[in-house]
Rosetta silent file (secondary structure, phi, psi, omega in degrees, C-alpha in Angstrom):
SEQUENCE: XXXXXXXXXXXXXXXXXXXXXXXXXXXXXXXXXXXXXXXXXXXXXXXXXXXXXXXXXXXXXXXXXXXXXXXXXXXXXXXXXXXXXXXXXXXXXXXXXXXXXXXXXXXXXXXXXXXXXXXXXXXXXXXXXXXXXXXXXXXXXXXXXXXXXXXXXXXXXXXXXXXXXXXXXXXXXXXXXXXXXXXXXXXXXXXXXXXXXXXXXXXXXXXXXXXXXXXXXXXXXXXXXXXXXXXXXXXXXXXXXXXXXXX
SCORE:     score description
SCORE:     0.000 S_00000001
   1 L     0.000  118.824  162.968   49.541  -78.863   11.199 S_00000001
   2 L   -41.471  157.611 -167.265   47.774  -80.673    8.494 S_00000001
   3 L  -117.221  162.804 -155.144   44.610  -79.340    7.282 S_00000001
   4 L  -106.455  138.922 -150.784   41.472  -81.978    7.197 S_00000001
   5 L  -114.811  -36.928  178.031   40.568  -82.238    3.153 S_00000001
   6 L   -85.358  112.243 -169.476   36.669  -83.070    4.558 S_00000001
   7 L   -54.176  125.243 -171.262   34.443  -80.125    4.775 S_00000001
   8 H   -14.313  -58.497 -174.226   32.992  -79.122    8.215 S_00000001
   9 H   -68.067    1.528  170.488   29.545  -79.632    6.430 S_00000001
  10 H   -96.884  -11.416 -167.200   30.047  -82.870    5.617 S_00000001
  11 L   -88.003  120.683 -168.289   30.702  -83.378    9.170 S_00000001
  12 E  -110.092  131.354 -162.044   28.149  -85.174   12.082 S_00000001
  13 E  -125.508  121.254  173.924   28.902  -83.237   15.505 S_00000001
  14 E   -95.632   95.985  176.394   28.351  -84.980   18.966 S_00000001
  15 E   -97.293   96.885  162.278   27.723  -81.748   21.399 S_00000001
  16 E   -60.843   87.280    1.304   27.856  -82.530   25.358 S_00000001
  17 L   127.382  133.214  168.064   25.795  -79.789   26.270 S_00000001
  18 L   -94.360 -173.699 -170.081   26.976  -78.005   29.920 S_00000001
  19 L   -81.553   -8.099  160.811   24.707  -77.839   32.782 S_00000001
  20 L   -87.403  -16.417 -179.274   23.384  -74.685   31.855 S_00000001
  21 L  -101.306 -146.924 -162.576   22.560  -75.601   28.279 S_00000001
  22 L   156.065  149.372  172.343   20.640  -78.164   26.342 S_00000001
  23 L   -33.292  131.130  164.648   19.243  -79.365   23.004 S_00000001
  24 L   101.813    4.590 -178.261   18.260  -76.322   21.305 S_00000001
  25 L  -107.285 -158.724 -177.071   20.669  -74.099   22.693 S_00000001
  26 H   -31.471  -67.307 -162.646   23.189  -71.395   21.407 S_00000001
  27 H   -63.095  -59.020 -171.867   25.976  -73.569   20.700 S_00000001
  28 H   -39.397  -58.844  175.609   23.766  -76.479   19.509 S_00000001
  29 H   -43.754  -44.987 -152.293   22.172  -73.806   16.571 S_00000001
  30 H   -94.489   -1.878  176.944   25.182  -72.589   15.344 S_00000001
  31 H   -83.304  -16.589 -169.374   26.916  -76.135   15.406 S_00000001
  32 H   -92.991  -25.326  167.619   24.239  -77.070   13.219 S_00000001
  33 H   -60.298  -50.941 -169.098   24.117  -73.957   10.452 S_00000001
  34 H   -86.665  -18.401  177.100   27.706  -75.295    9.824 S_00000001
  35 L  -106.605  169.589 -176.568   27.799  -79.272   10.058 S_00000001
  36 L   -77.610   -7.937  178.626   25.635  -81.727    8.463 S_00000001
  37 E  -175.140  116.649  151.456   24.300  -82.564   11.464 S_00000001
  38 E  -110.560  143.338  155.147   24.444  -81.838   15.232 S_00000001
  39 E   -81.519  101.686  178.806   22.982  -84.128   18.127 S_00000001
  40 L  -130.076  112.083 -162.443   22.974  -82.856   21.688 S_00000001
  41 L   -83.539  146.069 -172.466   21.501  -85.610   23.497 S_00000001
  42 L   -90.609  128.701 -175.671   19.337  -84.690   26.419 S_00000001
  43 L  -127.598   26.750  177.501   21.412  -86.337   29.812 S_00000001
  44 L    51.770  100.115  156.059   18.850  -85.694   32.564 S_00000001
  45 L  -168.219    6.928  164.595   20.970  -83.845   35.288 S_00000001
  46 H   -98.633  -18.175  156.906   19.539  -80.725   35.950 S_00000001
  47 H   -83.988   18.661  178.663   16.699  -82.051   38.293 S_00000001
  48 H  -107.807  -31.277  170.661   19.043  -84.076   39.943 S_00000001
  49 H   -67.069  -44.691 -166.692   21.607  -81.042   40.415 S_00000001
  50 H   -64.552   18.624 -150.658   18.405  -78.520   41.681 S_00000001
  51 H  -103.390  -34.205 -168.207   17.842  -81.222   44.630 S_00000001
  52 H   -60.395  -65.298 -175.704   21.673  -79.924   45.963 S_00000001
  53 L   -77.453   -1.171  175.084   20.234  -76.594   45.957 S_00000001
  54 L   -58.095  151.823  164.256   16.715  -76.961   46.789 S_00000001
  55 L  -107.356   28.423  164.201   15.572  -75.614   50.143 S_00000001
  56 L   -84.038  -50.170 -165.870   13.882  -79.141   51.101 S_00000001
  57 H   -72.944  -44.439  179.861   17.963  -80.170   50.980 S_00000001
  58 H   -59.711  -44.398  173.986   19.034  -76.815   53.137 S_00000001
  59 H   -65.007  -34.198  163.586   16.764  -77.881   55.698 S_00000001
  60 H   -33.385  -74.280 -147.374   17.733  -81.237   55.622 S_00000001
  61 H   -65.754  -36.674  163.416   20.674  -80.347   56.157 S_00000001
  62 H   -48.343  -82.404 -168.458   20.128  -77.656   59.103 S_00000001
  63 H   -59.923  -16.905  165.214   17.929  -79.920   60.979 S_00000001
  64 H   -90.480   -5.067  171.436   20.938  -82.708   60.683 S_00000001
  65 H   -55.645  -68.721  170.754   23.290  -79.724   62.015 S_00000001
  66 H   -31.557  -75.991  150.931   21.187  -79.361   64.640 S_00000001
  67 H   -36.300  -49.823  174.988   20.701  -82.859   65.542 S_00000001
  68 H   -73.839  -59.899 -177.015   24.415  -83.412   65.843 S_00000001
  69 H   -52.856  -18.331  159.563   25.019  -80.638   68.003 S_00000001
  70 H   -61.715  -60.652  151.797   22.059  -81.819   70.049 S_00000001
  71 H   -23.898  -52.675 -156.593   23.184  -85.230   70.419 S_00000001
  72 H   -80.352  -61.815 -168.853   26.884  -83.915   71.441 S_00000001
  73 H   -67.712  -33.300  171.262   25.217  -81.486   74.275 S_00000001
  74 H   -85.066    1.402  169.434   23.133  -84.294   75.714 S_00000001
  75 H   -63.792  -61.625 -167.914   26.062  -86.857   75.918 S_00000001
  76 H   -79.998    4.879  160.255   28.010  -84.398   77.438 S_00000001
  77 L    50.549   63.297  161.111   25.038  -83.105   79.883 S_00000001
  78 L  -141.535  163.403 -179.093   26.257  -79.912   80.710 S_00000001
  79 L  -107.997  -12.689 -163.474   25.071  -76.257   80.227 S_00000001
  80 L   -44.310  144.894  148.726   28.636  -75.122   80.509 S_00000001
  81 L   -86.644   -5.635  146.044   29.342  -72.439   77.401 S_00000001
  82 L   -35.899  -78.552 -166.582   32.509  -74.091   76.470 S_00000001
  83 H   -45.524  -35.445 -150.662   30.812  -77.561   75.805 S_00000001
  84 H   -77.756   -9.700 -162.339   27.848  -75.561   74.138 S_00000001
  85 H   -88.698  -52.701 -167.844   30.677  -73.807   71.845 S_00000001
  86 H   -58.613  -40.060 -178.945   32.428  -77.669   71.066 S_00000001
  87 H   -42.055  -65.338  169.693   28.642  -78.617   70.282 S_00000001
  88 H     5.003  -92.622  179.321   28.582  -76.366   68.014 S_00000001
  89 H   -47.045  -67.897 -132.932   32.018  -76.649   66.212 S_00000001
  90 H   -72.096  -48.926  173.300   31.245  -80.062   66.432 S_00000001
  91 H   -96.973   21.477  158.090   27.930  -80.030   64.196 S_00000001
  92 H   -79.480  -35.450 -173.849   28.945  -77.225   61.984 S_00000001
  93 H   -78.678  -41.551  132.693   31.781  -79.771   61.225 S_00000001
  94 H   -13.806  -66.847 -168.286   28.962  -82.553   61.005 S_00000001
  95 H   -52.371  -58.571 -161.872   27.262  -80.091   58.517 S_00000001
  96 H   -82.280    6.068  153.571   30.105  -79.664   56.031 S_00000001
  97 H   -85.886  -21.550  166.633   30.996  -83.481   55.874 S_00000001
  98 H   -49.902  -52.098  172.916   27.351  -84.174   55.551 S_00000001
  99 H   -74.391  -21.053  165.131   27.310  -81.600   52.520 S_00000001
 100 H   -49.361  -75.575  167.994   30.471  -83.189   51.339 S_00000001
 101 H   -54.372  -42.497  174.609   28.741  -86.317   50.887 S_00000001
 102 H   -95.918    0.582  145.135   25.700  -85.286   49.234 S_00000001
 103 H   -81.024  -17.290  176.298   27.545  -83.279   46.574 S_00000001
 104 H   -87.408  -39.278  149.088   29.548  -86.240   46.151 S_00000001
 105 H   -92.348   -3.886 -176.020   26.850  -88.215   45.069 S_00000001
 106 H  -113.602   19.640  145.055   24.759  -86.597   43.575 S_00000001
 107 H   -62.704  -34.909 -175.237   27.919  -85.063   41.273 S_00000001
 108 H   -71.999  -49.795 -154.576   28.741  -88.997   41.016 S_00000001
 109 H   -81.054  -22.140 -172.606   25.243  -89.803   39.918 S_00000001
 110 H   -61.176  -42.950  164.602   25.241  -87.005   37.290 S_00000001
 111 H   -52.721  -51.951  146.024   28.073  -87.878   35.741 S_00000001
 112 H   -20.842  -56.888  174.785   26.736  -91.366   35.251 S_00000001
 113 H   -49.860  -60.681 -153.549   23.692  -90.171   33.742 S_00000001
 114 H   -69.488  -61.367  174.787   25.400  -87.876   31.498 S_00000001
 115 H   -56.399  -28.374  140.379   27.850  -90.731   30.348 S_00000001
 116 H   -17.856  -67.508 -159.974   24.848  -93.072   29.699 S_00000001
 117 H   -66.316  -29.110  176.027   23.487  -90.796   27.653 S_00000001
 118 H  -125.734   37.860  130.426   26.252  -90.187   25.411 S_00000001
 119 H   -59.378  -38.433  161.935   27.317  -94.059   25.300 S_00000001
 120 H   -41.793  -67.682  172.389   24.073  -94.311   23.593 S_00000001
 121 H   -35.719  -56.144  169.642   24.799  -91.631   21.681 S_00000001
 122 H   -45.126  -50.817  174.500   28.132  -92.599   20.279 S_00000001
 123 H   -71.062  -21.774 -166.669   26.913  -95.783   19.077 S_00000001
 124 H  -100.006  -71.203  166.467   23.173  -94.842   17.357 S_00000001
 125 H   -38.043  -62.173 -179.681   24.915  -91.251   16.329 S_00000001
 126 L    75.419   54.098 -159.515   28.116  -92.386   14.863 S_00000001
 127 L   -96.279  152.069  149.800   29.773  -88.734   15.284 S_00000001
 128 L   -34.031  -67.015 -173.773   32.658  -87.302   13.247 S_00000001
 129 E  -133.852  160.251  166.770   33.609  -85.131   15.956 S_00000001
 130 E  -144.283  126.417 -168.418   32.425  -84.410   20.037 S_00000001
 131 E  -104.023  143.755  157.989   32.471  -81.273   21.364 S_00000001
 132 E  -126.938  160.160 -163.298   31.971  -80.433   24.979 S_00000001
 133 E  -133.742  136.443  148.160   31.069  -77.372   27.025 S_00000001
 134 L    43.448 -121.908 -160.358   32.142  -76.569   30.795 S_00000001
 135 L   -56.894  -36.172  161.697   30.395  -79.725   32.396 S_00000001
 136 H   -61.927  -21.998  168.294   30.277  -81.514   29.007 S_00000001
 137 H   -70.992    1.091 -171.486   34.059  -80.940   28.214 S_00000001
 138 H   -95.160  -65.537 -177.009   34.053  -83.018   32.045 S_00000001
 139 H   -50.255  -40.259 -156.140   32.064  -85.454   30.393 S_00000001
 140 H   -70.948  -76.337 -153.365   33.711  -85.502   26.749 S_00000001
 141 H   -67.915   -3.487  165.626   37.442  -86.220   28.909 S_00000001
 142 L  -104.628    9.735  166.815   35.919  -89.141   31.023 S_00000001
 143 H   -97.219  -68.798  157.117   34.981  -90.798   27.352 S_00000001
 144 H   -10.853  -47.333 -175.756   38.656  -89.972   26.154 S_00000001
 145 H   -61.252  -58.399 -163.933   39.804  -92.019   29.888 S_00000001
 146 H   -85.662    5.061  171.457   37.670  -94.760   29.289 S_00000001
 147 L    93.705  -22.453  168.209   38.406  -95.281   25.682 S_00000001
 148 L   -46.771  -20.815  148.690   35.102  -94.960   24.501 S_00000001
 149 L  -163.864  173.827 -159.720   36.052  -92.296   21.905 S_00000001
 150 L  -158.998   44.106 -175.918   39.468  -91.416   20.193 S_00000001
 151 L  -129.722  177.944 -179.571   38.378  -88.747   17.501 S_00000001
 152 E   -80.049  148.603 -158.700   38.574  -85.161   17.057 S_00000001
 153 E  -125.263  155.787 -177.536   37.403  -83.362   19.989 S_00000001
 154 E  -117.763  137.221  179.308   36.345  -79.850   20.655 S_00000001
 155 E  -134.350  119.310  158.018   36.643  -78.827   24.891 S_00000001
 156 E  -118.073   93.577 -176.502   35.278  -75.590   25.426 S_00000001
 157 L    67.592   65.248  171.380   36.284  -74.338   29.295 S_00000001
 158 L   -66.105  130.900 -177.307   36.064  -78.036   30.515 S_00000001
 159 L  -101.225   48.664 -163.127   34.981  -78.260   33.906 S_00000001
 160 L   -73.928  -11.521  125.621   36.787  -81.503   34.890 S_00000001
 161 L   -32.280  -57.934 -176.422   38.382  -80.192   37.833 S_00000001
 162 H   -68.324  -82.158 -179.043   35.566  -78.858   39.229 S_00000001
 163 H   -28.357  -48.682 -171.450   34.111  -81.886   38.802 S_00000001
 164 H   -80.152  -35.852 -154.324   36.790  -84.027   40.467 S_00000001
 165 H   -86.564  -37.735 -178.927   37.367  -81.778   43.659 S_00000001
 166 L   -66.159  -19.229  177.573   33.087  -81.897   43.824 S_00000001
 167 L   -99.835    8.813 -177.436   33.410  -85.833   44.012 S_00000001
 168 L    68.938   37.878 -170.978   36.036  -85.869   46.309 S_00000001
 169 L  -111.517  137.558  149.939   38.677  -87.578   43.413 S_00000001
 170 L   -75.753  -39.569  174.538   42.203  -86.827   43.442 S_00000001
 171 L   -44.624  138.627  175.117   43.022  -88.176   40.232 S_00000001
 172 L  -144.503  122.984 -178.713   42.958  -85.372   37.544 S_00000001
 173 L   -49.719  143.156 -174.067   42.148  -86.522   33.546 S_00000001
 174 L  -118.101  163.663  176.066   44.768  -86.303   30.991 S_00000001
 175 L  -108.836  102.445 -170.336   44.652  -85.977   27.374 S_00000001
 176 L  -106.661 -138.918  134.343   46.099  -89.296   26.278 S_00000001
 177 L    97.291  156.835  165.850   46.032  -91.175   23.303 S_00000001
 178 L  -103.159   62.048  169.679   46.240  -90.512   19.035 S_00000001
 179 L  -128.292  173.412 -174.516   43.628  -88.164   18.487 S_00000001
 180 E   -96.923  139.888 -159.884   43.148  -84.575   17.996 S_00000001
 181 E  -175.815  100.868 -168.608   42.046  -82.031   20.249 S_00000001
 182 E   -70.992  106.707 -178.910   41.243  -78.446   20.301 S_00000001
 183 E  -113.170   99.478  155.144   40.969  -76.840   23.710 S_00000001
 184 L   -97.982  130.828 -141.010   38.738  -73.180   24.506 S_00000001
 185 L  -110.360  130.543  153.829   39.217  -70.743   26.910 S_00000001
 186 E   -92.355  128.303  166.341   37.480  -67.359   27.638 S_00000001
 187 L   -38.204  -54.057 -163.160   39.972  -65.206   28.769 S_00000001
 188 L  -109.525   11.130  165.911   37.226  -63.084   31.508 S_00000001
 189 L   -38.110  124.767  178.643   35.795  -67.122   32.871 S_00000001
 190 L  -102.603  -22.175  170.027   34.515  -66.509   36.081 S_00000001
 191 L   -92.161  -47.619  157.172   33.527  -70.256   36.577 S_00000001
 192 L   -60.643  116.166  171.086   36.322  -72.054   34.854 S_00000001
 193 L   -79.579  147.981 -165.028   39.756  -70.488   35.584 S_00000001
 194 L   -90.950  -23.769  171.327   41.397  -70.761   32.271 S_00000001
 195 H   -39.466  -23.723 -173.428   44.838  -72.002   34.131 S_00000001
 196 H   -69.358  -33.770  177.467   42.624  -75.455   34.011 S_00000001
 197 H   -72.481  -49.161  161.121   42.792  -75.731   30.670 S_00000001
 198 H   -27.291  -47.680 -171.364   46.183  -74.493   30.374 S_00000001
 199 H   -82.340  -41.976 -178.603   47.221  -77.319   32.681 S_00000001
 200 H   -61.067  -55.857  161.749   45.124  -79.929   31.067 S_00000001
 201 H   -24.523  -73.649 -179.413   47.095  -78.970   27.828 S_00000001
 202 L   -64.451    8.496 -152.583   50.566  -78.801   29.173 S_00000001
 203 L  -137.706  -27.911 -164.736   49.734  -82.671   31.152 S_00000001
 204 L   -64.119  145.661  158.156   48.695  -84.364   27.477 S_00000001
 205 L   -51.937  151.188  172.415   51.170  -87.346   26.194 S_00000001
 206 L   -37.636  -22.924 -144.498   53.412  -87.141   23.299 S_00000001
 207 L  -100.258   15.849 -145.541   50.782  -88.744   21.196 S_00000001
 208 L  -150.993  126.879  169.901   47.958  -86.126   21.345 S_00000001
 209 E  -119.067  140.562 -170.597   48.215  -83.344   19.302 S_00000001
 210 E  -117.006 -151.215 -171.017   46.317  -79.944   20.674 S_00000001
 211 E   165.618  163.588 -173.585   46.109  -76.468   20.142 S_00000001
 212 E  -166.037  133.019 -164.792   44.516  -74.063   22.890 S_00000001
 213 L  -125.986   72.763  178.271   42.738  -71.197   22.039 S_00000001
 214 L   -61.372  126.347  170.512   42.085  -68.323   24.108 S_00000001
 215 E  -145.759 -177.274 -145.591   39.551  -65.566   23.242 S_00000001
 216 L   -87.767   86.670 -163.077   38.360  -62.441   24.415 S_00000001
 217 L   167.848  137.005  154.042   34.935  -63.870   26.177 S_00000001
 218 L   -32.038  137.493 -164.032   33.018  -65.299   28.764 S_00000001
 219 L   -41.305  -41.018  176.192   32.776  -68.995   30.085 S_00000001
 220 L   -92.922   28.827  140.793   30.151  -69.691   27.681 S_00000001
 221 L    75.401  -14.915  164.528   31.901  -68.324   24.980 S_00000001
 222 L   -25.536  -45.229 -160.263   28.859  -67.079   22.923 S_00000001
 223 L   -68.756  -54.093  179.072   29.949  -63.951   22.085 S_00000001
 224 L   -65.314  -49.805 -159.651   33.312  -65.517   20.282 S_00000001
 225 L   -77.396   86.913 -177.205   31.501  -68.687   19.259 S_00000001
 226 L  -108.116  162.286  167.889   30.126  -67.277   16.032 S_00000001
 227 H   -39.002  -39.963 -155.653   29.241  -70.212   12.759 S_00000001
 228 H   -83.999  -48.284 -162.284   32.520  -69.411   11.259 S_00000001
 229 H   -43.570  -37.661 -176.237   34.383  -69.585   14.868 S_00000001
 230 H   -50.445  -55.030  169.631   32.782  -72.996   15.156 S_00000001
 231 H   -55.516  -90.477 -172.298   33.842  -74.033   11.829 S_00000001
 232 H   -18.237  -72.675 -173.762   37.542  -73.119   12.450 S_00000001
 233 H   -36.800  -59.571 -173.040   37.630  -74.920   15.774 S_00000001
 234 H   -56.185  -73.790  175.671   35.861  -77.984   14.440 S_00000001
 235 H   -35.616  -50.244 -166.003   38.336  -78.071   11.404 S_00000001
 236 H   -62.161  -42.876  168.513   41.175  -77.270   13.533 S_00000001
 237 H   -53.682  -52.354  159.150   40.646  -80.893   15.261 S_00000001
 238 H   -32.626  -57.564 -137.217   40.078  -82.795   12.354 S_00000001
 239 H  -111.411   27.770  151.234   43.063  -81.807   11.216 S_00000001
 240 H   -70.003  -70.875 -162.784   44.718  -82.476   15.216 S_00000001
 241 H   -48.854  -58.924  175.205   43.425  -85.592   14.735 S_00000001
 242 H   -28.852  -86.631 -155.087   44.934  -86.240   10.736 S_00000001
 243 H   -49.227  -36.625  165.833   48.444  -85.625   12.340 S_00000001
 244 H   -57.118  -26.877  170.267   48.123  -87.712   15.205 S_00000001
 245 H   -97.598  -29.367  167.035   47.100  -90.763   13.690 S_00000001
 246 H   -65.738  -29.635 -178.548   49.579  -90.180   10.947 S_00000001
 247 L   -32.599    0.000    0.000   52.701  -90.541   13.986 S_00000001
């Protein structure tokens, strides 16, 4: 693999932030001790994700449970406990297509947001490289689909899977394309299964050159993700990228 002749620090780093993180956080410092500059654009989605989990939305959701199974026992106007059992069944089954739906949008609208945010980015920013984390490595690989960037990329545990099965999509994102691209795994993920990445690897076209990195750490990778680690990682894509465009 070629090595990238322009130093890390010379380098402007587009970070896509996961849903636990945010400007200012771990990764965002230490991307920034080593490059000339990181940006991790704020993409609005954590008050639209606590609304899933809110207990205004569990009751919602109870009281339409409820409803349906009401509905079902007076159509069928019996007391019987058979019917009273199908009611049931019937709005427990009610419940989880109900919940179905409303993780399905409001996974649909985040992802929107979040790609807003770093269409903006891309264009004002001007990044070297874009890194993503968990839900941002989701994000980073639906910019990669739509063509919107083609540079070296850093995916740390992407959770693009996750992502797809929460929106109800079958389709699952590939790494296509001539650019470079660096994929990292914690070994002990408890949210990501690292097989995702593995697979997302083993699925890229001839044209994409990767590298996959396993280490001895947790999904958010903090422990491993030291300045230096960063650097390597960063580097190693540039110089993904070099060879890929040279083909």
């Amino acid at each position: 693999m070629s090595r990238s002749a322009r130093a890390v620090g010379q380098l402007r780093v587009l970070l896509v932030h996961g849903l636990e993180g945010g400007p200012g956080g771990v990764k965002s410092r230490r991307i920034a001790q080593i490059a000339q500059e990181c940006l991790t654009p704020e993409m609005n989605i954590k008050a639209i994700r606590r609304i899933q989990t809110s207990k205004p939305m569990q009751l919602l959701l109870l009281a339409a449970t409820i409803a349906v199974g009401g509905v079902v026992g007076t159509y069928l106007k019996t007391e019987s406990p058979l019917f009273t059992a199908i009611a049931g069944l019937v709005g427990l089954f009610g419940l989880r297509t109900l919940h179905k739906r409303v993780t399905s949008t409001i996974v649909k609208t985040m992802l929107a947001n979040s790609l807003k945010a770093q269409k903006v980015a891309l264009t004002t920013f001007k990044p070297d490289v874009v890194v993503g984390s968990s839900w941002g490595g989701g994000v980073v690989l639906h910019l990669l689909d739509q063509g919107l960037w083609n540079g070296p990329t850093v995916l740390v545990a992407p959770a693009h899977r996750l992502m797809a099965r929460r929106m109800g999509e079958q389709r699952q994102l590939r790494l296509i394309g001539r650019n470079g691209v660096v994929v990292v795994h914690g070994t002990h993920d408890a949210t990501v299964p690292i097989q995702h990445s593995k697979d997302l690897i083993s699925s890229a076209d001839g044209d994409v050159a990767t590298t996959f990195i396993e280490v001895d750490d947790q999904h958010p990778v903090n422990v491993s993700g030291t300045p230096q680690a960063w650097a390597d990682w960063i580097e190693t894509a540039v110089g993904n990228h070099e060879e890929a465009t040279a083909k």
